[in-house]
N, C-alpha and C positions, 0 to 999 in steps of 0.2 A: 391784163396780166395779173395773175394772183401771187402776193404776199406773202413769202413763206413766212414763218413765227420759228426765231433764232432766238435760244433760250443763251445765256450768257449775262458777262457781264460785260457795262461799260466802259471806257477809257475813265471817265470820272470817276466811277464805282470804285476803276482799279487805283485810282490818286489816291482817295479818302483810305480807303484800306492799307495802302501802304503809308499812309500819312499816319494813320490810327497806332498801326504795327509800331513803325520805327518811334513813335513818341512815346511807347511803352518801355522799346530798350533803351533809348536815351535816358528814360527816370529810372529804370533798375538800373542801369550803371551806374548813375549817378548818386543812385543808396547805396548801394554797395561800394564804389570808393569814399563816400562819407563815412561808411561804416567801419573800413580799414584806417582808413585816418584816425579818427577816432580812437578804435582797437590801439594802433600804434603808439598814440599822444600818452593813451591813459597807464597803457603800459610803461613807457619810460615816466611817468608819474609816478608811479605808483613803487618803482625801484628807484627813482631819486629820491621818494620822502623815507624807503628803509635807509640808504646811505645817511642821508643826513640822521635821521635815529640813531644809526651805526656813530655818526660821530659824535653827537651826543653821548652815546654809553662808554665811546673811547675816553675825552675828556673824565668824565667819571672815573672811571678805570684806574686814571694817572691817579686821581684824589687818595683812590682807594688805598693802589698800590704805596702812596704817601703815605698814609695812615702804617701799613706795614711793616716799612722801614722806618717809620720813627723820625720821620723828617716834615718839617712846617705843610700842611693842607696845598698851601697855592704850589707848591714845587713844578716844573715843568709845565703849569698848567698858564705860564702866564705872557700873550702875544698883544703885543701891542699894536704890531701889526698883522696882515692874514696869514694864515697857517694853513696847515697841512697835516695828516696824520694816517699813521696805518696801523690795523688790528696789531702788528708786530712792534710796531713802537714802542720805546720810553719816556718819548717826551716829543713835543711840537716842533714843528719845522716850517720856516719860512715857504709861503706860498709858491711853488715854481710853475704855475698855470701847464699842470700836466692832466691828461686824461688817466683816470683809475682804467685797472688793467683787471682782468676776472684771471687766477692761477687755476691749476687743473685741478685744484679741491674744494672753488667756488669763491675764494673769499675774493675780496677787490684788494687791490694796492699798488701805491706807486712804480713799484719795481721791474715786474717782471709777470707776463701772460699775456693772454688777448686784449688787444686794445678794446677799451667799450668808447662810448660817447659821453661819459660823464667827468664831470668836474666836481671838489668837492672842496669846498676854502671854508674857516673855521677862523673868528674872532671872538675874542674873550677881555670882558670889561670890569674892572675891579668897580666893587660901590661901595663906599665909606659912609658911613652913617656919625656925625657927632667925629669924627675923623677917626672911627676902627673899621676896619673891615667887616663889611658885612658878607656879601657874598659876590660872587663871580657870573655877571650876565655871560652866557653861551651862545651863539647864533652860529648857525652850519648852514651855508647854503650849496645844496649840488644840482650843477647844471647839468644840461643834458643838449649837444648840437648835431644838428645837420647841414651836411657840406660846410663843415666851418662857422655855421651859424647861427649862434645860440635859438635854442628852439622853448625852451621852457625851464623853469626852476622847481625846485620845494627847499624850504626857509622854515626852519625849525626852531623854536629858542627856549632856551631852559635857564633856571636858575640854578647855582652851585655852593651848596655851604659846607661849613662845617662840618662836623663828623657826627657830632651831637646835636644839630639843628633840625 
């Protein structure tokens, strides 16, 4: 009996090749949802560290608007405990652990919009030097959670003086 010659592949052939394939999409899935991770993380980064800038420039803001009206530097500007604040304010407000809301002309605030994921609490430290006042340590930290679950921060801190300092 003669041997016919069956060109093909074998059962083995066919393992390794599908073993080969599928460990290629396994690792590009697996970049590619790192790479969305990532994308996502750095993004609410990257708008938690403008927030807390944002309230940096707010606290400022109150100084300013101080100097304006002709009333003492620390006016409104002074929480002993955490605070709170929105571009529309005149002065600080006790912490009430709210998430900022984006309105439909972008700005964030407690009030009123789309709910976002961030948090933004604001404590302010008087420092006496020789027993005057020197200046007002600032720290803003705004969080940022998923399902409930704080996911990441950015922690800002500035110093606040005088008018003429």
């Amino acid at each position: 009996m003669k041997l016919i010659n069956r060109k093909g592949f074998t059962m083995l052939e066919m393992m390794i090749v599908i073993f080969v394939f599928l460990t290629g999409i396994v690792g590009a899935y697996g970049i590619i949802n790192n790479f969305y991770v990532t994308s996502v993380y750095s993004s609410n980064r990257f708008t938690a560290t403008y927030l807390s800038q944002e309230g940096i420039e707010l606290i400022k803001n109150l100084r300013d608007n101080n100097l304006i009206t002709e009333v003492p530097w620390t006016t409104n500007i002074d929480c002993s405990e955490t605070c709170q604040i929105d571009y529309d304010d005149s002065e600080l407000f006790l912490y009430q652990n709210l998430y900022l809301q984006r309105s439909t002309d972008g700005f964030y605030n407690h009030g009123s919009g789309v709910p976002t994921i961030f948090k933004r609490k604001i404590t302010t430290e008087k420092v006496n030097i020789n027993g005057v006042l020197d200046h007002i340590n600032v720290k803003v930290e705004t969080e940022w959670y998923k399902n409930g679950v704080k996911n990441g921060s950015a922690i800002i801190e500035s110093q606040l003086y005088e008018y003429w300092q």
